[in-house]
Structures are given as C-alpha cells and as structure tokens.
N, C-alpha and C positions, 0 to 999 in steps of 0.2 A: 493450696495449703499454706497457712500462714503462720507462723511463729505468732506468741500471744505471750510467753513470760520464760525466765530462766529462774529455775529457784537453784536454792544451793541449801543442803541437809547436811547441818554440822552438827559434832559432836563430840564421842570418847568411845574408844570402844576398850573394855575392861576384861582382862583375863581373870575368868575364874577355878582356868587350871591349866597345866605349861600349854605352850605354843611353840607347834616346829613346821614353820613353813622352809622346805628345804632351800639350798643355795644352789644345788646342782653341780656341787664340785665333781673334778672328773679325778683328781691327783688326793692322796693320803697326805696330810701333811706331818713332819714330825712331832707327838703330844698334839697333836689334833684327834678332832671327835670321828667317827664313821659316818652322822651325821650332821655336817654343822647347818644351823636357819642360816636364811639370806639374809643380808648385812647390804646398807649404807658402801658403798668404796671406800667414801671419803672419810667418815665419823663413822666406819666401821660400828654404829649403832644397827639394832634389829629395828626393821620397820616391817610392814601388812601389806606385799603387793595389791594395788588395784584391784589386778586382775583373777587376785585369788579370791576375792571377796563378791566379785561379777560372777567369775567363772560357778565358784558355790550357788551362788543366791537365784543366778538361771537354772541350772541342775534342780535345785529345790523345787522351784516353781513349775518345771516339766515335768518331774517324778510326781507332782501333786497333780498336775493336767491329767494323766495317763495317756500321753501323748507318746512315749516311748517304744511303746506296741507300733504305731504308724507310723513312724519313720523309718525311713530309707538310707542306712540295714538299719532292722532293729537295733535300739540303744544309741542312735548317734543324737545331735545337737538337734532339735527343732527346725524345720526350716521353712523354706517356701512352697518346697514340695509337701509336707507336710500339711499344710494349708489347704491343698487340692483336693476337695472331696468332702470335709470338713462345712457340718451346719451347727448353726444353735451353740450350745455353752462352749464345746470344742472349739469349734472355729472362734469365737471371741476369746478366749482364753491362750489360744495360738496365736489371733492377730495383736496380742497386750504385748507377750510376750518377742515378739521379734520387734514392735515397733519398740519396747524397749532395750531391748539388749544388739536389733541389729540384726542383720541376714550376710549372708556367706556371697559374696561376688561368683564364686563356682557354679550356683544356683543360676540355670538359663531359663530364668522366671520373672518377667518384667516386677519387678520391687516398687513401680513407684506410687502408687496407691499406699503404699506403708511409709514414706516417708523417710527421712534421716533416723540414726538411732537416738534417742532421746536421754540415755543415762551412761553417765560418765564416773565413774568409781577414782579417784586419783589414789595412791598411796599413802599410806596411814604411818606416818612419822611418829616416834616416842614423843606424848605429852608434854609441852614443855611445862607446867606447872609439876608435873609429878616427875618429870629429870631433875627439875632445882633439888625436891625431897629426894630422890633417890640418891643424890650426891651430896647430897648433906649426911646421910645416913648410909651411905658407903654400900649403897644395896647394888647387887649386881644387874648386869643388863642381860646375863643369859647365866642357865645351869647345863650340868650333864650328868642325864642321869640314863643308871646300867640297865641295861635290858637282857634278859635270858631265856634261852625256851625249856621249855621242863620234860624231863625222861616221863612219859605216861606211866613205866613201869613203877621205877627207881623213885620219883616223886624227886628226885633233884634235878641241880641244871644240865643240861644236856651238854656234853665236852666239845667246848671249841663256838659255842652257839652265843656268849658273852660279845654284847658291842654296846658302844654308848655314842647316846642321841642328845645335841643339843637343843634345849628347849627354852622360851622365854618364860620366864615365871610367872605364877601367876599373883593377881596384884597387880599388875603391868599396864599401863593406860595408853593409849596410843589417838591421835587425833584421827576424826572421820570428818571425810568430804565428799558430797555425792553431787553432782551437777542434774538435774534434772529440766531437759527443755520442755517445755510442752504448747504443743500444736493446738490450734483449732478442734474440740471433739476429743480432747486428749484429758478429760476431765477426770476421767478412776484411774489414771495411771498410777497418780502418786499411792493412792490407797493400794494398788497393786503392785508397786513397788515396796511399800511397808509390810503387806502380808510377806513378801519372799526374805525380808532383813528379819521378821518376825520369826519365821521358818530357820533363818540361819542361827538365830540365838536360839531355839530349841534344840540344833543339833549340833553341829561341828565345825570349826574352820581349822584349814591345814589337815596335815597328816596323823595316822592313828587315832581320828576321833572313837572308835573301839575299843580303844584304849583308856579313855578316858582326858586324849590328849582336845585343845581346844574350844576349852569352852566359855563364849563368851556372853556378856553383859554391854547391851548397846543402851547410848545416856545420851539426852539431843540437847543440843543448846536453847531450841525455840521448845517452850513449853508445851505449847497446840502440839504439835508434833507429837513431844513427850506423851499426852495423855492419848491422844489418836494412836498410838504405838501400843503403848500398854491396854488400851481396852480389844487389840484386834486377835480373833481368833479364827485363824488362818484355813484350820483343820475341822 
C-alpha cells in the first residue's frame, strides 16, 4: 500500500442560522448562559471543533449506508465487524467509510487491508477576513437567545422551563481544512467524502438542528472542487 498524494480541501464554512456547539461546562457561572458554545481558551473566540464536523459527516454517511441495522448493537459507529458478511454495494460503501474515517483499535479484527485513516477534519477558526469586518462593525462573536417549553394546555410558557443557550450567529464565517491522503485504489474517496460534506450542509451541525439551529453554507477555495460540490446529489 502506498501513499500516491495528500490533498488539502480549503475553504469557509458560512452560518446560515445560530450555531451552538457546546463547551461542556460543568459549573454555572455568574450572568452566564445554561448553555455556553466552546471557545478558543486563549482568544476566547468561537471556533467548529474538528471532530464535530468528522463526527457529523460519518454519522450521515452511515445513516445513508443503512448500515446501522448490522452493527454490533444496533446504532453504534460502523466498524470492522460490520464489514463481516457484507457483499456488493454494502460492503463497498462500508469499506469507503472506515478507510476514511478510521477503525476503533477495540476491534480484534486484523485492519490492515484498510489502511491508515485517510481524513483529517482540523478545527474551524473565525474567518480572518470576516473578524477584520466584524470588528470594524462592532458585530458580536456570539448571541443568547431564550428558550421555553410551552403548557400544551395553557398555550404559554411552562413555569420554571425558561433557559438561555449561547449560539454563534449567523452570518458567521469560519475557515475549513480537511487533509485528505490517498492511497493506491483510493480513487472515489474524495467524491465520497464530498457526498458526506454535501449531506452535512442539507442537514445540521451542532446541537438543536430541530430547532432550526445549525445551518450551514460550505464555499471551497479551489473552484473544481466548488463546481464538483455543487453539482453532487448525494440522495
């Protein structure tokens, strides 16, 4: 198996409505939110973990497999055991999948017919061309907005059910970087990797997309890309 190229898929990825990927606080702070997004330490800026935008974009791609019925329990991650038994579209569509995203070391399943994992999500840092505008224009880098549940009966809000969720707004641009190796024979992956980033901008990243929360607009730097993106239909 031999390494043959590393490309790198850059970009923006655009909010087109809030964004709240949690911080996982454990402590209330005082005039703090219930939920605040995760933040930079340092520049306390909102950024797009990696691994929320991996974790998404496999989840899609297996829900589209219908791969989920045959794993081991039902509903978990794709794996190697998954693989076993699997012919024809399945099994190709299984073996895309982990040579991208990666197999679980738990798996006492020789892995090396699959290779290394080939896609690497890094974190999505606030745009720097749209932080200069946003600071120019005094635009915030998160809102909080109130959430309530409603009395079925009464038609109002339910007493005591008021909390508020920090979200990044939308408007909000953020850089994208995706590492993509590819192997020997590793020819549709990248196409296979665009249908799942395809898949993620028809539905949701982060929490509450039910709500209406997360919805994003992916923009490439390298044009090919761009048009290869927009002409694919996943579903």
């Amino acid at each position: 198996m031999k390494l043959k190229e590393i490309r790198e898929i850059t970009g923006r990825v655009v909010l087109k409505s809030g964004l709240h990927i949690g911080a996982g606080d454990t402590e209330m702070k005082i005039g703090g939110t219930d939920n605040p997004v995760i933040k930079h330490p340092h520049t306390l800026e909102p950024y797009i973990p990696g691994s929320s935008m991996k974790g998404k974009v496999r989840s899609l791609l297996e829900m589209r497999s219908g791969l989920m019925v045959k794993t081991i329990p039902q509903g978990s991650p794709v794996s190697l055991k998954t693989l076993i038994g699997l012919e024809g579209k399945e099994k190709d569509e299984c073996e895309k999948i982990l040579k991208l995203f990666g197999t679980s070391g738990a798996d006492a399943v020789d892995n090396s017919f699959l290779g290394p994992t080939r896609v690497s999500f890094a974190d999505c840092p606030l745009d720097d061309r749209w932080k200069e505008k946003a600071l120019q224009n005094h635009t915030p880098y998160s809102e909080v907005k109130a959430e309530t549940s409603i009395d079925r009966i009464s038609g109002t809000a339910a007493p005591g059910s008021l909390r508020f969720t920090e979200r990044v707004p939308s408007d909000t641009e953020f850089r994208l970087c995706i590492t993509l190796k590819l192997m020997e024979g590793d020819e549709a992956l990248e196409d296979f990797l665009l249908q799942g980033l395809k898949l993620l901008q028809m539905d949701s990243l982060g929490g509450s997309g039910s709500r209406g929360y997360g919805r994003i607009v992916l923009e490439f730097d390298d044009d090919q890309i761009g048009e290869a993106f927009a002409q694919i239909e996943p579903l």
